[in-house]
N, C-alpha and C positions, 0 to 999 in steps of 0.2 A: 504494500500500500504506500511506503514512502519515495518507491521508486519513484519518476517522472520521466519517462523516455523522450528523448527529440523530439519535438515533432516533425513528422513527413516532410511538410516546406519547409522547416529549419535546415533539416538535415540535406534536403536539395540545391538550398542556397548555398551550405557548405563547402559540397560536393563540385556544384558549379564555380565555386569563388578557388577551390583546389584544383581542380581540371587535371589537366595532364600528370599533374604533379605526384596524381595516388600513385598509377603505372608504377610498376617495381620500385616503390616507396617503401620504407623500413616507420612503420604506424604503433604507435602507443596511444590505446585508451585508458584513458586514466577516470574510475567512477566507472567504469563500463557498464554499471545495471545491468539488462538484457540483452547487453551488446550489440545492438541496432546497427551503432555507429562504425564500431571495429569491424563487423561481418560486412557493411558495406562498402567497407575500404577491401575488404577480401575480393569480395566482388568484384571492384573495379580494379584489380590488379597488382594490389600494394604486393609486395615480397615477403615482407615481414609484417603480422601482426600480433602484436601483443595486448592483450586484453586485462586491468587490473579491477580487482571488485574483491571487498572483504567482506560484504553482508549475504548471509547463507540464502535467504530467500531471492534474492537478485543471481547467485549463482548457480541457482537449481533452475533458474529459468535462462540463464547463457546459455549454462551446457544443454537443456536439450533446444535451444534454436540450433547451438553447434551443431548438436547430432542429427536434429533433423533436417538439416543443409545439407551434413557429410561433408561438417567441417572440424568435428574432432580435432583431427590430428595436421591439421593445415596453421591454426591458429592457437597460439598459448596463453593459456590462461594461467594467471597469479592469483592466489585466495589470500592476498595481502592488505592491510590499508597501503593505503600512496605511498602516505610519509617514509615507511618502512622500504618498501620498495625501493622510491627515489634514496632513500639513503645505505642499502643491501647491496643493488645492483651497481656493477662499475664494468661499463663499454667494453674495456680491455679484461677482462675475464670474463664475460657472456654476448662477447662476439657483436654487442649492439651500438648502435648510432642510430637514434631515428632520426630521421628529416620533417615527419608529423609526428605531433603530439595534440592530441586531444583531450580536454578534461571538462566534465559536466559534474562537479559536484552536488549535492541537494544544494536547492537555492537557498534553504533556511540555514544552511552550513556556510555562512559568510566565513568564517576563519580560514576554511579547507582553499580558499584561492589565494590567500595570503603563503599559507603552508605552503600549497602546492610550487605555484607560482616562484613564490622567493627560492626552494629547494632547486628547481629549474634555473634560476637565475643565479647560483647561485653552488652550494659544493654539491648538486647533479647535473651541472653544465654540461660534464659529460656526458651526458648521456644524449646531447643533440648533436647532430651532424651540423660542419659546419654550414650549412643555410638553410636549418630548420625553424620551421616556423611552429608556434605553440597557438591552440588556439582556446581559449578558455569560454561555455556556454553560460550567462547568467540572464538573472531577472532585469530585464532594461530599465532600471526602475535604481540596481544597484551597477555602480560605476568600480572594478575593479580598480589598485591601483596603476596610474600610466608606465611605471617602472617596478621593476624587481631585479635588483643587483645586474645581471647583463641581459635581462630582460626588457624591452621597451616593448608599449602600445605603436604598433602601425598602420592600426584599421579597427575601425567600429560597426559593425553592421548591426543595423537593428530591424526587427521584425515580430511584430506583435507586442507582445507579450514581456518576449527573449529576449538576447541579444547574444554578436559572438563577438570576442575582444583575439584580435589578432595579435601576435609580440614576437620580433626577431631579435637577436642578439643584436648588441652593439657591444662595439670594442673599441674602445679609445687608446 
């Protein structure tokens, strides 16, 4: 019940504002719920997707869209929080650099973009390739902040409701 999935045109706009870009992309969803978002990066060709969700009831409903795709074993799932994850996992020992990064935390979880975000911007930098873009789903109503350590806002799209906050590294 606290899940909150994409919505359909959210997630088209995303998809469209990404284009080419999924194509043999290396993709992290971060919040994955039902994983709407990561199986459609699957879809459109990404190479690598990695899937993260700690709450049991959100990953009893991943794994069977997984299975019922016969996408099991294509796509990896973590039964992590974030935090954990962005600070466990390191590029050079599990072989990763994503280019996307996606994260939809619950929108009543304002801290978890702060978490996420700054961890990203920040000692999990590694874990982006360098000219990955992060893009963070929230309530248009709440305005992440425009910077997180080497994280910077480069795009705001709003749509309904939502909103998606886009952020690419800067390096001074």
């Amino acid at each position: 019940m606290t899940t909150r999935p994409t919505s359909d045109r959210l997630r088209e706009t995303l998809f469209n504002v990404l284009g080419q870009r999924i194509e043999g992309s290396r993709f992290l969803d971060l919040y994955a719920g039902s994983g709407a978002v990561g199986i459609e990066a699957a879809s459109r060709g990404a190479e690598r997707v990695v899937l993260v969700e700690r709450v049991q009831p959100a990953l009893k409903v991943l794994r069977a869209n997984l299975e019922s795709l016969g996408l099991r074993n294509a796509v990896r799932v973590e039964s992590l929080s974030v935090a954990v994850f962005l600070k466990k996992v390191r590029p050079e020992s599990a072989n990763l650099a994503f280019e996307i990064i996606f994260m939809d935390p619950p929108y009543e979880a304002e801290n978890e973009y702060a978490l996420g975000l700054g961890l990203l911007g920040g000692e999990a930098s590694g874990l982006m390739a360098k000219d990955a873009v992060v893009i963070a789903e929230h309530r248009r109503k709440y305005k992440p902040a425009d910077r997180y350590g080497l994280l910077e806002r480069s795009r705001l799209l709003e749509q309904g409701d939502a909103a998606l906050s886009f952020y690419r590294t800067v390096i001074h």
